[in-house]
PDB file of N, CA, C and O in Angstrom:
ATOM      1  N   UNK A   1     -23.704 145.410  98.698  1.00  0.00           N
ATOM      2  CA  UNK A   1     -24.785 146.378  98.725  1.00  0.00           C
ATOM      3  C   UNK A   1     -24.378 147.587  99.569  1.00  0.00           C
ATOM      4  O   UNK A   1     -23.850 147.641 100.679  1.00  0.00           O
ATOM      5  N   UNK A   2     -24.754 148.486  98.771  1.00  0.00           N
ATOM      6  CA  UNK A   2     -24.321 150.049  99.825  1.00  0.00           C
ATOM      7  C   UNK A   2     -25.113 150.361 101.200  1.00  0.00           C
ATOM      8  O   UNK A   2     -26.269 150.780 101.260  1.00  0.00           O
ATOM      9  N   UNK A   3     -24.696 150.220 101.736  1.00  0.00           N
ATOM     10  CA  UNK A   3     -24.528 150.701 103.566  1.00  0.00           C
ATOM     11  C   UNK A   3     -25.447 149.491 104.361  1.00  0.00           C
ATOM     12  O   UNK A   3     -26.331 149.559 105.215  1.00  0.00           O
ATOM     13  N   UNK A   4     -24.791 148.352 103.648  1.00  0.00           N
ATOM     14  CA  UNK A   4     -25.178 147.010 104.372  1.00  0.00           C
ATOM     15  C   UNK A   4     -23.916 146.467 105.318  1.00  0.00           C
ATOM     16  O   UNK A   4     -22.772 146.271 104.910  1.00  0.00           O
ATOM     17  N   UNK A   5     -24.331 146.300 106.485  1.00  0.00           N
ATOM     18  CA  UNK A   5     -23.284 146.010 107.345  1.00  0.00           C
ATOM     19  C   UNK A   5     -23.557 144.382 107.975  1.00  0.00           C
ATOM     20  O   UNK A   5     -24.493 144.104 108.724  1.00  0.00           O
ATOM     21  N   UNK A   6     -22.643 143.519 107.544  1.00  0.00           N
ATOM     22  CA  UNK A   6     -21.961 142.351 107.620  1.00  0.00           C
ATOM     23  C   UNK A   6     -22.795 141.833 108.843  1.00  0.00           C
ATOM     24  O   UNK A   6     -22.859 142.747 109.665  1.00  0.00           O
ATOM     25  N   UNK A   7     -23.374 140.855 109.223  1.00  0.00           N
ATOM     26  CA  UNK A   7     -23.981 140.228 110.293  1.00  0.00           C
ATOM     27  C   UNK A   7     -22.769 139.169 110.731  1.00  0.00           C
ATOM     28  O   UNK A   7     -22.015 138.653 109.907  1.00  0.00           O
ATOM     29  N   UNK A   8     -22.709 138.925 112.197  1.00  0.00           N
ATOM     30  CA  UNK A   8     -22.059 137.463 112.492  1.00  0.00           C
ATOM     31  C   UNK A   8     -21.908 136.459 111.541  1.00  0.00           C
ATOM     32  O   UNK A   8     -22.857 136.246 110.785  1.00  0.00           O
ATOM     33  N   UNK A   9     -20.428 135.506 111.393  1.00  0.00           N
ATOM     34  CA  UNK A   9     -20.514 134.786 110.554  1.00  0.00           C
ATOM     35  C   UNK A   9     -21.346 133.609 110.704  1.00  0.00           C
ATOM     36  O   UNK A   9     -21.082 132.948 111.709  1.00  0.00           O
ATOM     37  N   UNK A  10     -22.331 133.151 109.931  1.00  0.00           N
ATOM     38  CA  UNK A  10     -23.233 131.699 110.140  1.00  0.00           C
ATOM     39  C   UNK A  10     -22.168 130.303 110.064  1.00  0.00           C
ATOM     40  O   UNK A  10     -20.995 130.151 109.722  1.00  0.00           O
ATOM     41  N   UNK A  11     -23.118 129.507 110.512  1.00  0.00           N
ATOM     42  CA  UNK A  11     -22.388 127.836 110.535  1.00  0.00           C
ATOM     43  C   UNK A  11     -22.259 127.523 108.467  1.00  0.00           C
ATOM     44  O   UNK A  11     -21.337 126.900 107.942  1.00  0.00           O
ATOM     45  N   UNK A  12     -23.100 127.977 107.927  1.00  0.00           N
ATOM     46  CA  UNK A  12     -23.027 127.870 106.404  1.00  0.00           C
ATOM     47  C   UNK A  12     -22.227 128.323 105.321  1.00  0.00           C
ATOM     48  O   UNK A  12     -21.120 128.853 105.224  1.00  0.00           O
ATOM     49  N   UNK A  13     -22.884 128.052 104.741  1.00  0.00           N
ATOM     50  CA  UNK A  13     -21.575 129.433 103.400  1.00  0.00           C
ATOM     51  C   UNK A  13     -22.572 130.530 103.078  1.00  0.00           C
ATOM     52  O   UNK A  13     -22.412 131.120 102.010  1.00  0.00           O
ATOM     53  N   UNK A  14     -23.791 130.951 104.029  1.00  0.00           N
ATOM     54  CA  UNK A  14     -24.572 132.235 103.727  1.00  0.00           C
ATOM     55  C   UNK A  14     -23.928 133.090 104.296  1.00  0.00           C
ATOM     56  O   UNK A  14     -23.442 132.971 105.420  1.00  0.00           O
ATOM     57  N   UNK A  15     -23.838 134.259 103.424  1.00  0.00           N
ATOM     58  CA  UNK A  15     -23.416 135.818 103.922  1.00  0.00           C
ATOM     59  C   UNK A  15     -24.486 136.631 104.379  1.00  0.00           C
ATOM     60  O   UNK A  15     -25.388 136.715 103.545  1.00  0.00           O
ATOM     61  N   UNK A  16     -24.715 137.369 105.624  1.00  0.00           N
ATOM     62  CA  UNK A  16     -25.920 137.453 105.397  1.00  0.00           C
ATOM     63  C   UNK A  16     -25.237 139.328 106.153  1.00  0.00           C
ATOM     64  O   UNK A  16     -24.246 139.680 106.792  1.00  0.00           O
ATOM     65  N   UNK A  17     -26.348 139.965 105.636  1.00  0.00           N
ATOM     66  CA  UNK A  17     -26.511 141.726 106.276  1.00  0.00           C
ATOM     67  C   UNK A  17     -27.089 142.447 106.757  1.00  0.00           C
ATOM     68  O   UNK A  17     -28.174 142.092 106.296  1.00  0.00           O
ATOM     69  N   UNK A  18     -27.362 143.412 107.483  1.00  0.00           N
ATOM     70  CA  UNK A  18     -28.183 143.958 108.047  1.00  0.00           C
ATOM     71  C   UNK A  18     -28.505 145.769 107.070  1.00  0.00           C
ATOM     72  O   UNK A  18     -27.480 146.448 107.013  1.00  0.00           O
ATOM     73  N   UNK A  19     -29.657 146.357 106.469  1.00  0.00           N
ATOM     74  CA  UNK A  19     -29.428 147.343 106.038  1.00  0.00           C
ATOM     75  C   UNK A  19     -30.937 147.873 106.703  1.00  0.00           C
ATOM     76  O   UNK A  19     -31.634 147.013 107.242  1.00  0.00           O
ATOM     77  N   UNK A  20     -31.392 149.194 106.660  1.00  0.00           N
ATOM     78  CA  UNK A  20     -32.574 150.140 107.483  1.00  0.00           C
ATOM     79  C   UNK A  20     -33.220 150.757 105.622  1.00  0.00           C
ATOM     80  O   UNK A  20     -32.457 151.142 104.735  1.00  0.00           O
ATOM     81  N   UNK A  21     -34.724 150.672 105.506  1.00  0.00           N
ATOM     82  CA  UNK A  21     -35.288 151.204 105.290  1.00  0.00           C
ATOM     83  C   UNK A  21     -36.615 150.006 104.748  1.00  0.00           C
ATOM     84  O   UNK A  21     -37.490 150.347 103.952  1.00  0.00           O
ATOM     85  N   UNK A  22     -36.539 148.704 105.312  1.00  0.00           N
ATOM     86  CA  UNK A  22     -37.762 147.996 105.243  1.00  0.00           C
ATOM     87  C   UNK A  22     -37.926 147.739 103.455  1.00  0.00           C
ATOM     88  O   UNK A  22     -37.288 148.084 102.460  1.00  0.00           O
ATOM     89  N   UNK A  23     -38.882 147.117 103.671  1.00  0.00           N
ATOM     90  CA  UNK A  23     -39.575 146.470 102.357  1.00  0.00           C
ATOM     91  C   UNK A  23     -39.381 147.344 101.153  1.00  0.00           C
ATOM     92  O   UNK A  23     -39.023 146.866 100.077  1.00  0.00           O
ATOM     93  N   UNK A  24     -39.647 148.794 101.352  1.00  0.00           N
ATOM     94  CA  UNK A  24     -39.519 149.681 100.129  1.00  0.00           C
ATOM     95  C   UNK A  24     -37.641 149.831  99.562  1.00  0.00           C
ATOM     96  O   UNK A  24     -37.106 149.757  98.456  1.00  0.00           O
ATOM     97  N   UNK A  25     -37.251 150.006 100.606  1.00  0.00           N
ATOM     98  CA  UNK A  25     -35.592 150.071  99.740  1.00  0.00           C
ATOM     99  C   UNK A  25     -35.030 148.413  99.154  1.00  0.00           C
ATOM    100  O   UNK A  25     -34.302 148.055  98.228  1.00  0.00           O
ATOM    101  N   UNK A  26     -35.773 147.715 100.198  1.00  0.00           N
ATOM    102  CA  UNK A  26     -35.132 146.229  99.393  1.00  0.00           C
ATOM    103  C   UNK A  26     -35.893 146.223  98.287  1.00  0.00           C
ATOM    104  O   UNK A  26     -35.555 145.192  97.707  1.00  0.00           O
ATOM    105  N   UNK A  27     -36.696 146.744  97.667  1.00  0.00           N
ATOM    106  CA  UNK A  27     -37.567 146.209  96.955  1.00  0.00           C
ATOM    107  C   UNK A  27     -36.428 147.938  95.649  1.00  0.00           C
ATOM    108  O   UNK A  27     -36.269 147.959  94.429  1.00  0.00           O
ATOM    109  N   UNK A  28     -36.155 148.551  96.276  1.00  0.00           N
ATOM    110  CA  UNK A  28     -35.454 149.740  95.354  1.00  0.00           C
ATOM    111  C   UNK A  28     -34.176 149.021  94.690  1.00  0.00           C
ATOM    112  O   UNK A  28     -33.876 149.146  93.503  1.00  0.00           O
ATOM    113  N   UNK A  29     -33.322 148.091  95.825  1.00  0.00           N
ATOM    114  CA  UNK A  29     -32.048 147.823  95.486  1.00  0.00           C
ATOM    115  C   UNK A  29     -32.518 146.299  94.536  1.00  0.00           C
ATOM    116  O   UNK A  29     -31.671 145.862  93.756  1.00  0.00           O
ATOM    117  N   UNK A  30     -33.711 145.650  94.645  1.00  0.00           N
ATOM    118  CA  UNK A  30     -33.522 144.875  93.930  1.00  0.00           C
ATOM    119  C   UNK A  30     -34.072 144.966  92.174  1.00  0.00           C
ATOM    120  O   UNK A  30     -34.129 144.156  91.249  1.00  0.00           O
ATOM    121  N   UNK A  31     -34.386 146.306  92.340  1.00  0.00           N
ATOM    122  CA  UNK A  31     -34.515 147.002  90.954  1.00  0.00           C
ATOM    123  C   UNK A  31     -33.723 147.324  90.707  1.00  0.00           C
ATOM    124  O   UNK A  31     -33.732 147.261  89.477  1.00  0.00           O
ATOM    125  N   UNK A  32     -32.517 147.853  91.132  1.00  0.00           N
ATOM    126  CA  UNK A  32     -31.027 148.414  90.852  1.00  0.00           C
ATOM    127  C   UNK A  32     -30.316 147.023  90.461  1.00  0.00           C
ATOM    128  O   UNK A  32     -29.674 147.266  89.440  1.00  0.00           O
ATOM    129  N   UNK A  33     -30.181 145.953  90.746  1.00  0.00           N
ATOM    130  CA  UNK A  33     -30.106 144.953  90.094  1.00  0.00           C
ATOM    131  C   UNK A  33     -29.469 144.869  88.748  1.00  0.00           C
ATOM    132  O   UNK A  33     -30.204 145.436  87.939  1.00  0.00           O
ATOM    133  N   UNK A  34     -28.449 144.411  88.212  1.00  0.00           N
ATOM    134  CA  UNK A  34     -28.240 143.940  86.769  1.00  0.00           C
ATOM    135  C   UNK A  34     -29.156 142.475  86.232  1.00  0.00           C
ATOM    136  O   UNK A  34     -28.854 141.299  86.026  1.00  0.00           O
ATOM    137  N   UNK A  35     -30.469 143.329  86.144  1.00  0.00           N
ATOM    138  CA  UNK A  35     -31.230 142.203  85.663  1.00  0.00           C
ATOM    139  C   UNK A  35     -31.890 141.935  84.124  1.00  0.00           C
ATOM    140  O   UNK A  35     -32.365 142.666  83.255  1.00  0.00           O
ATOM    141  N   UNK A  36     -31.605 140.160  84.303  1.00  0.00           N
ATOM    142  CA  UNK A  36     -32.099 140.136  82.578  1.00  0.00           C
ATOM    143  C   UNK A  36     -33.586 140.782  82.212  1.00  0.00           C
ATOM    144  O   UNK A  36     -34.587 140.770  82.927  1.00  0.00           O
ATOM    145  N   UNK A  37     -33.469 141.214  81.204  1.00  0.00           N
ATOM    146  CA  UNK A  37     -35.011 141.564  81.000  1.00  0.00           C
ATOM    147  C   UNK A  37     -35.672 140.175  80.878  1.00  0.00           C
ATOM    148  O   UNK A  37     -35.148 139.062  80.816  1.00  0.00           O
ATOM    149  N   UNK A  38     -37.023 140.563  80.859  1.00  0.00           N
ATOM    150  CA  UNK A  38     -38.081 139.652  81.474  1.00  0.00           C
ATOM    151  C   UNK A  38     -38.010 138.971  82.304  1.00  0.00           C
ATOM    152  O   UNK A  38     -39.112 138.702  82.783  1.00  0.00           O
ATOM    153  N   UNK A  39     -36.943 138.369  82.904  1.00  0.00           N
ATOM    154  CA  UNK A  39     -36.768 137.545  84.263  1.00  0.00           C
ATOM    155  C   UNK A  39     -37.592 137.941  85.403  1.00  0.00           C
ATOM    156  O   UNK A  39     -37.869 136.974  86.113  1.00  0.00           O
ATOM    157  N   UNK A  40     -38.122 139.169  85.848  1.00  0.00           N
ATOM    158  CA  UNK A  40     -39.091 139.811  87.117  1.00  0.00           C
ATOM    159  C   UNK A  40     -40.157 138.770  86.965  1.00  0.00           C
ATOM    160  O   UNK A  40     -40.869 138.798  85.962  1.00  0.00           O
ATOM    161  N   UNK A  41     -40.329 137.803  87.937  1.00  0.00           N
ATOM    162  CA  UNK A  41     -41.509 137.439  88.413  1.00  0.00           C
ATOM    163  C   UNK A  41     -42.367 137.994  89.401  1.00  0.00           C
ATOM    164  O   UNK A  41     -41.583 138.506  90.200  1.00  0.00           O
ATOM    165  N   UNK A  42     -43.582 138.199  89.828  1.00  0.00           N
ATOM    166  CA  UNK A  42     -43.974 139.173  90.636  1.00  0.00           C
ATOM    167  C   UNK A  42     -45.283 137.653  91.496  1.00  0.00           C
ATOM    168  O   UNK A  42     -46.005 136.908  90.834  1.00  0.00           O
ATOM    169  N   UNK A  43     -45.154 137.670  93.020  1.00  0.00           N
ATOM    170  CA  UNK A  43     -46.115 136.465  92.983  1.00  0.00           C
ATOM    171  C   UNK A  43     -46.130 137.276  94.958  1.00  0.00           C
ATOM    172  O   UNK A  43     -45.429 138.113  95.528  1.00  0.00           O
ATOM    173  N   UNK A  44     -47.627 136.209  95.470  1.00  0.00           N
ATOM    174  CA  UNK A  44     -47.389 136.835  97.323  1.00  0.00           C
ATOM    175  C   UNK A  44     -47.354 135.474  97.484  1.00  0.00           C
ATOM    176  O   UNK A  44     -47.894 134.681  96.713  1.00  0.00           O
ATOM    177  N   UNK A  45     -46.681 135.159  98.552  1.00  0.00           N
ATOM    178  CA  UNK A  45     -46.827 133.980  99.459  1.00  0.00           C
ATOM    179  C   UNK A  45     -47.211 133.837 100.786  1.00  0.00           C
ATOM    180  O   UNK A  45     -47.695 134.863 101.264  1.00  0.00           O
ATOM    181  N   UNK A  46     -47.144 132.911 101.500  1.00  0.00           N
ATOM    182  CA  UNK A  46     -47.749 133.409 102.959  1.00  0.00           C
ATOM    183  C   UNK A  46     -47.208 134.824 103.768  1.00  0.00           C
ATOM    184  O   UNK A  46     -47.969 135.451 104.505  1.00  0.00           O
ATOM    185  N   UNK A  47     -45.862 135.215 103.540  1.00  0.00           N
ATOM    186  CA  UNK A  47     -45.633 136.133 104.713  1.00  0.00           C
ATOM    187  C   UNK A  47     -44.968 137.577 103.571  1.00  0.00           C
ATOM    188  O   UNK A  47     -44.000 138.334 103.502  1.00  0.00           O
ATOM    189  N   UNK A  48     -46.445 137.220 102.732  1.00  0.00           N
ATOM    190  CA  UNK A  48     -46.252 139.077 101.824  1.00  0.00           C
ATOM    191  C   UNK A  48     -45.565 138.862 100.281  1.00  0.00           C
ATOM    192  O   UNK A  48     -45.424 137.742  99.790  1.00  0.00           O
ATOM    193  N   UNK A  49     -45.267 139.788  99.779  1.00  0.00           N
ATOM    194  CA  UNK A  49     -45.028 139.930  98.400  1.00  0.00           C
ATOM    195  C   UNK A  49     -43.415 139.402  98.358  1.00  0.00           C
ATOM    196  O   UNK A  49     -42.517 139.525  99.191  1.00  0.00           O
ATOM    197  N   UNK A  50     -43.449 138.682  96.861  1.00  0.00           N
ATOM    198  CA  UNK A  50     -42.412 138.131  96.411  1.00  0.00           C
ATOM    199  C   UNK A  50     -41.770 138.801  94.964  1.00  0.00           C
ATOM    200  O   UNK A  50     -42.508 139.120  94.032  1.00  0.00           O
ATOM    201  N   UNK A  51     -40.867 138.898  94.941  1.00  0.00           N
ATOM    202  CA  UNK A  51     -40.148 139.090  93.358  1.00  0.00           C
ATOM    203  C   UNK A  51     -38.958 138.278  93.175  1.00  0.00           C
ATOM    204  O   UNK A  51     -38.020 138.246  93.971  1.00  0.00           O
ATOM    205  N   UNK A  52     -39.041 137.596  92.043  1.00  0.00           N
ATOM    206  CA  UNK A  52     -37.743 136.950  91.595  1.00  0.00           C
ATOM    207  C   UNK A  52     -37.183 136.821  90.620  1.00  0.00           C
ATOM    208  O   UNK A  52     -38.079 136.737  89.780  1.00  0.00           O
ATOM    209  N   UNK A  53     -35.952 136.718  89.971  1.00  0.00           N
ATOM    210  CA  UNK A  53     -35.724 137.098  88.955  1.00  0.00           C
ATOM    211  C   UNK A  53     -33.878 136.780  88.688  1.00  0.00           C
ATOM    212  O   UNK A  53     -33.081 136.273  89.478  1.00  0.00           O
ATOM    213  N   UNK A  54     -33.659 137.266  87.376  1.00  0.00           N
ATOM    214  CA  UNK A  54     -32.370 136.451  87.182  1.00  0.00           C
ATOM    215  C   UNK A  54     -31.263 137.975  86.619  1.00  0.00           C
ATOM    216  O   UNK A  54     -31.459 139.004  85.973  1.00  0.00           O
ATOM    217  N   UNK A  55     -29.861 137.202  87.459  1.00  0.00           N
ATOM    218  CA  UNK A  55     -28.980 138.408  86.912  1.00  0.00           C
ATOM    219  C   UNK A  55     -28.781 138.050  85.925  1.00  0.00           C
ATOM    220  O   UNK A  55     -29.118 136.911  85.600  1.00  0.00           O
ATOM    221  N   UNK A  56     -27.934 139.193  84.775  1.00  0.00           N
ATOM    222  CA  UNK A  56     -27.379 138.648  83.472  1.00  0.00           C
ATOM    223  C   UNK A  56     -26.111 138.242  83.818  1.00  0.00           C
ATOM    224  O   UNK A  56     -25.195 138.699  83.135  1.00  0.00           O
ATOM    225  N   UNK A  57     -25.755 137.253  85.003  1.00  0.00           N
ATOM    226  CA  UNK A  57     -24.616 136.681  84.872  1.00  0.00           C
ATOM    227  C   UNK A  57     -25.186 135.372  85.087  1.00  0.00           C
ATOM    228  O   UNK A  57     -24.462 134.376  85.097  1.00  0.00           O
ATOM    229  N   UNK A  58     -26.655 135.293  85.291  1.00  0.00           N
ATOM    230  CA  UNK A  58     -27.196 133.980  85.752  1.00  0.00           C
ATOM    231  C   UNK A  58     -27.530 133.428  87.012  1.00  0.00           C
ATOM    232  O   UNK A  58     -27.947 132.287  87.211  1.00  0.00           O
ATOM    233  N   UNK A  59     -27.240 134.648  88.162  1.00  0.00           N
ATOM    234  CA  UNK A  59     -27.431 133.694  89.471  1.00  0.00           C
ATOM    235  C   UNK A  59     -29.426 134.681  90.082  1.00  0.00           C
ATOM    236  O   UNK A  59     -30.170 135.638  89.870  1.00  0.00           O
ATOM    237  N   UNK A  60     -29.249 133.545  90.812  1.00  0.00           N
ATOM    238  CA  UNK A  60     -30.779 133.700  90.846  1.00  0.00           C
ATOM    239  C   UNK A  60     -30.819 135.064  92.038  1.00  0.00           C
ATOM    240  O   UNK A  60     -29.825 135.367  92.698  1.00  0.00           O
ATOM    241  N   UNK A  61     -32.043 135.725  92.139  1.00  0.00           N
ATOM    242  CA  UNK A  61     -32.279 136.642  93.005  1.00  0.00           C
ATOM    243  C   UNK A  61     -33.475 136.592  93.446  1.00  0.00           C
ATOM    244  O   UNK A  61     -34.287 135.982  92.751  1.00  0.00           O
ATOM    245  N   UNK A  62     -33.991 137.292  94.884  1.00  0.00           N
ATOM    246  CA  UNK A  62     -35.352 137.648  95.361  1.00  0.00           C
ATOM    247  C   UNK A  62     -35.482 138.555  96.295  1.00  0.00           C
ATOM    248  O   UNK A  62     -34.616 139.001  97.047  1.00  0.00           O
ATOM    249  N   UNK A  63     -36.738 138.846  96.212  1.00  0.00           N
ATOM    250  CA  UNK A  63     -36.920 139.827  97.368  1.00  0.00           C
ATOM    251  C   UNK A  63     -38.290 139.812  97.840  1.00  0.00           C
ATOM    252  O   UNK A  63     -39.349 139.830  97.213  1.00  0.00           O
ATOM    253  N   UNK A  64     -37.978 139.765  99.397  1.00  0.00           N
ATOM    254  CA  UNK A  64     -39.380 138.808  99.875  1.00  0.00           C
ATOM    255  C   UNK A  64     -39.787 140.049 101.312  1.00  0.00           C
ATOM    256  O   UNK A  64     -39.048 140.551 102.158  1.00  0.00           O
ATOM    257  N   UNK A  65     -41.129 140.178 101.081  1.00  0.00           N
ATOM    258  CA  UNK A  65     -41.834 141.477 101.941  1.00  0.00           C
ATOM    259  C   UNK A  65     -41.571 140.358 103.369  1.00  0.00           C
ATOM    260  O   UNK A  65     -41.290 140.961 104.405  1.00  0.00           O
ATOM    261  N   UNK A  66     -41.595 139.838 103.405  1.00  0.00           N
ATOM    262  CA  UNK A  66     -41.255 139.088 105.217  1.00  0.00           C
ATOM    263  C   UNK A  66     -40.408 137.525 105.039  1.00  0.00           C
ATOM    264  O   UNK A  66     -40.327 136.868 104.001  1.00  0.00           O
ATOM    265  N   UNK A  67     -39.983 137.276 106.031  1.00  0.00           N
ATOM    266  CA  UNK A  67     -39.110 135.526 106.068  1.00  0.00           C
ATOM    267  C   UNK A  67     -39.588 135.420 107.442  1.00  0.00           C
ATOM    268  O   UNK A  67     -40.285 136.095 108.199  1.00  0.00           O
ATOM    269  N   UNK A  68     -38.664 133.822 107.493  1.00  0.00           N
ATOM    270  CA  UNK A  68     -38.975 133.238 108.710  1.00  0.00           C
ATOM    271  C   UNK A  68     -38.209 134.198 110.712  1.00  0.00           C
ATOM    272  O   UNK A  68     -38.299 134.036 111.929  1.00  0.00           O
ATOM    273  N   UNK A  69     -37.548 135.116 109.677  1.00  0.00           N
ATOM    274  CA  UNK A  69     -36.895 135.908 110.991  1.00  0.00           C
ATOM    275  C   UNK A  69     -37.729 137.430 110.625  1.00  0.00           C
ATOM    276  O   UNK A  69     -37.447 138.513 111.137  1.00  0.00           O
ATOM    277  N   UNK A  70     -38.557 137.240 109.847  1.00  0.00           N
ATOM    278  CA  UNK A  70     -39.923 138.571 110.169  1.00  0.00           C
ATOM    279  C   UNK A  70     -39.476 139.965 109.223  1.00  0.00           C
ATOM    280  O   UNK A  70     -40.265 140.881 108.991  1.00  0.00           O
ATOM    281  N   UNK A  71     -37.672 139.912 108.602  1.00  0.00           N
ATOM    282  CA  UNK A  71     -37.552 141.715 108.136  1.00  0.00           C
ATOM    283  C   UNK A  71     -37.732 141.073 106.523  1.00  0.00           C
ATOM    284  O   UNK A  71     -37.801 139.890 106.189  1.00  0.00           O
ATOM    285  N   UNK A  72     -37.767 141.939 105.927  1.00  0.00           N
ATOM    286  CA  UNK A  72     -37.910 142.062 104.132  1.00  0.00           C
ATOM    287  C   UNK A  72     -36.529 141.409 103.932  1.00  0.00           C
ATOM    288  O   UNK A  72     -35.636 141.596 104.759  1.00  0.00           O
ATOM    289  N   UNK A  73     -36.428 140.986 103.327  1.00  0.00           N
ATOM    290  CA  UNK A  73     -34.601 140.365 102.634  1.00  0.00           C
ATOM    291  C   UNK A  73     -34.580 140.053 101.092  1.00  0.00           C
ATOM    292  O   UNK A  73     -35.444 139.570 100.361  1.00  0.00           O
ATOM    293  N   UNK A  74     -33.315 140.487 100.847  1.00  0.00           N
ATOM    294  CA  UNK A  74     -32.629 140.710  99.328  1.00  0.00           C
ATOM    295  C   UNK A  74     -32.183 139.248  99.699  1.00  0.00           C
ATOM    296  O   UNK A  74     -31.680 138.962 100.785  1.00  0.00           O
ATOM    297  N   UNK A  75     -32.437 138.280  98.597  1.00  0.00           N
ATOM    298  CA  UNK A  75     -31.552 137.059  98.210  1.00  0.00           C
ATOM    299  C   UNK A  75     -30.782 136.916  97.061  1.00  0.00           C
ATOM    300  O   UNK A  75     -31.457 136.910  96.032  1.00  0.00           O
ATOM    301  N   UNK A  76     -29.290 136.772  96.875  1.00  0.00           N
ATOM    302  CA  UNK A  76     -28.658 136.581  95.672  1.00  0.00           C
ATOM    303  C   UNK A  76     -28.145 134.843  96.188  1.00  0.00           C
ATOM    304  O   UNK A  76     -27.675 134.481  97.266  1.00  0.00           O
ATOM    305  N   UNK A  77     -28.451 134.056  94.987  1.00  0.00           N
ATOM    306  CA  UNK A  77     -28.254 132.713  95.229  1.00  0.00           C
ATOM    307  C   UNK A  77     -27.059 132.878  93.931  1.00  0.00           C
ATOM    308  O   UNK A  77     -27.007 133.185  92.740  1.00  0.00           O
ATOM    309  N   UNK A  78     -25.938 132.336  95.353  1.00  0.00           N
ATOM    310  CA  UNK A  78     -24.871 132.621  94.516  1.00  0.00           C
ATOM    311  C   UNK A  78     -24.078 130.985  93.659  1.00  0.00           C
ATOM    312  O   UNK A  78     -23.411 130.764  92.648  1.00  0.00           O
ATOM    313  N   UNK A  79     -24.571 130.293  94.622  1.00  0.00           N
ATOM    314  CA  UNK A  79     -24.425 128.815  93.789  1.00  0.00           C
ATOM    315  C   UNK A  79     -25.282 127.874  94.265  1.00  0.00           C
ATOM    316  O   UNK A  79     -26.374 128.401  94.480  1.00  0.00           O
ATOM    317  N   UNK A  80     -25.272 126.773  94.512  1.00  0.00           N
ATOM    318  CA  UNK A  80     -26.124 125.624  95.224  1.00  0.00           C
ATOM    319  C   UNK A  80     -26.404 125.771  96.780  1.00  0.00           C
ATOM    320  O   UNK A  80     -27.361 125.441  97.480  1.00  0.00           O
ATOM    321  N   UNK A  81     -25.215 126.383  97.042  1.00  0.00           N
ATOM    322  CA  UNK A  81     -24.655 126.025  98.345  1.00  0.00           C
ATOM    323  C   UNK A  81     -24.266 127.410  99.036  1.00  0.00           C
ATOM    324  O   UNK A  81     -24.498 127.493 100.242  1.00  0.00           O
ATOM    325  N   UNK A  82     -23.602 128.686  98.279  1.00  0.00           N
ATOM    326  CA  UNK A  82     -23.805 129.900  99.114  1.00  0.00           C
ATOM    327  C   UNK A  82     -24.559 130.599  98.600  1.00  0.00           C
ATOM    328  O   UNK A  82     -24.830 130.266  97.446  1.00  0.00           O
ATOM    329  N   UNK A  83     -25.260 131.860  99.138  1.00  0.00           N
ATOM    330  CA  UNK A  83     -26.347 132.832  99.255  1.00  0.00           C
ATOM    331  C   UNK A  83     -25.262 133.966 100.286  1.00  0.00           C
ATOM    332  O   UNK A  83     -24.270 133.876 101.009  1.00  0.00           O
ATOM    333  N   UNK A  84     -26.326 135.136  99.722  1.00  0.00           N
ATOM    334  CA  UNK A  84     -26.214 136.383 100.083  1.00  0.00           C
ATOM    335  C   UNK A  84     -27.237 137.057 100.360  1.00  0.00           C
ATOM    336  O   UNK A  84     -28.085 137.219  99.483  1.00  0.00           O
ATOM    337  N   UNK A  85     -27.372 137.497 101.376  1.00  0.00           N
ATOM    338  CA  UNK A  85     -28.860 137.317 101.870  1.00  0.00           C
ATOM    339  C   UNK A  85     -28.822 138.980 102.809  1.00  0.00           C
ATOM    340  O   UNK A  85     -27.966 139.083 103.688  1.00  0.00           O
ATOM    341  N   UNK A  86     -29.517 139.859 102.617  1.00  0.00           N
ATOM    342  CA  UNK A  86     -29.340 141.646 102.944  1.00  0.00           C
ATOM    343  C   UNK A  86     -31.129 141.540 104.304  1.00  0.00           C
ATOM    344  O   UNK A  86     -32.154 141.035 103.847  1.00  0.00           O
ATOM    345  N   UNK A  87     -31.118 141.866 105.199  1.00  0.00           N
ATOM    346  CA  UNK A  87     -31.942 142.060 106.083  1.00  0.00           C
ATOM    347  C   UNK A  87     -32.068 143.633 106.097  1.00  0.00           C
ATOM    348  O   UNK A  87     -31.167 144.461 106.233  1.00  0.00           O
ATOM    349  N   UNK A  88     -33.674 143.864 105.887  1.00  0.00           N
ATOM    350  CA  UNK A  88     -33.979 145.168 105.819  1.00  0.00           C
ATOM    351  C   UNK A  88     -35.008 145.412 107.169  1.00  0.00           C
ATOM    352  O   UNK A  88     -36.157 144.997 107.321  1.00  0.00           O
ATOM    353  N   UNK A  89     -34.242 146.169 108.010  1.00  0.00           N
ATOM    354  CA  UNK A  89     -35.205 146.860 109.167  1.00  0.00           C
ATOM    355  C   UNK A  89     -35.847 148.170 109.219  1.00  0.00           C
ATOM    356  O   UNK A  89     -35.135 149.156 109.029  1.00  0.00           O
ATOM    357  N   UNK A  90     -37.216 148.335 109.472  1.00  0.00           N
ATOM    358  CA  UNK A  90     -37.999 149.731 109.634  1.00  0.00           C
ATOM    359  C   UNK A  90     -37.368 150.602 110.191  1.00  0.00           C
ATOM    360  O   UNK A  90     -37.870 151.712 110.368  1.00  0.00           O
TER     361      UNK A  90
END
């Protein structure tokens, strides 16, 4: 993702990033997306608005208005076991 900068490496196989402009640009880049049509699910859960949806290569994606560490985050679920995961700060 453009001008996402690399966070400490985790104990997991998650990649995870840090990028600035909050809920509205994650929610821009995950429209920029190579996504299948109709795949956009649109749903809120406890901590704000959700979207999820599928690339046309098949791996799953989301983008969630808050998580358990509080910023907006881009999720690309890249297999069972790693994720790519973009942290968006105000």
């Amino acid at each position: 993702m453009e001008k996402a900068v690399p966070r400490d490496k985790t104990k997991g196989q998650t990649k995870q990033y840090d990028k600035t402009g909050g809920y509205d640009q994650a929610e821009k880049d995950f429209n920029s997306l190579d996504l299948e049509e109709g795949s956009v699910k649109d749903r809120t859960g406890e901590r704000g608005k959700i979207k999820t949806g599928r690339l046309r290569d098949g791996r799953e994606v989301n983008v969630r208005e808050g998580s358990m560490e509080g910023h907006p985050t881009l999720e690309i679920i890249n297999s069972k076991n790693s994720r790519t995961k973009i942290r968006y700060s105000d």
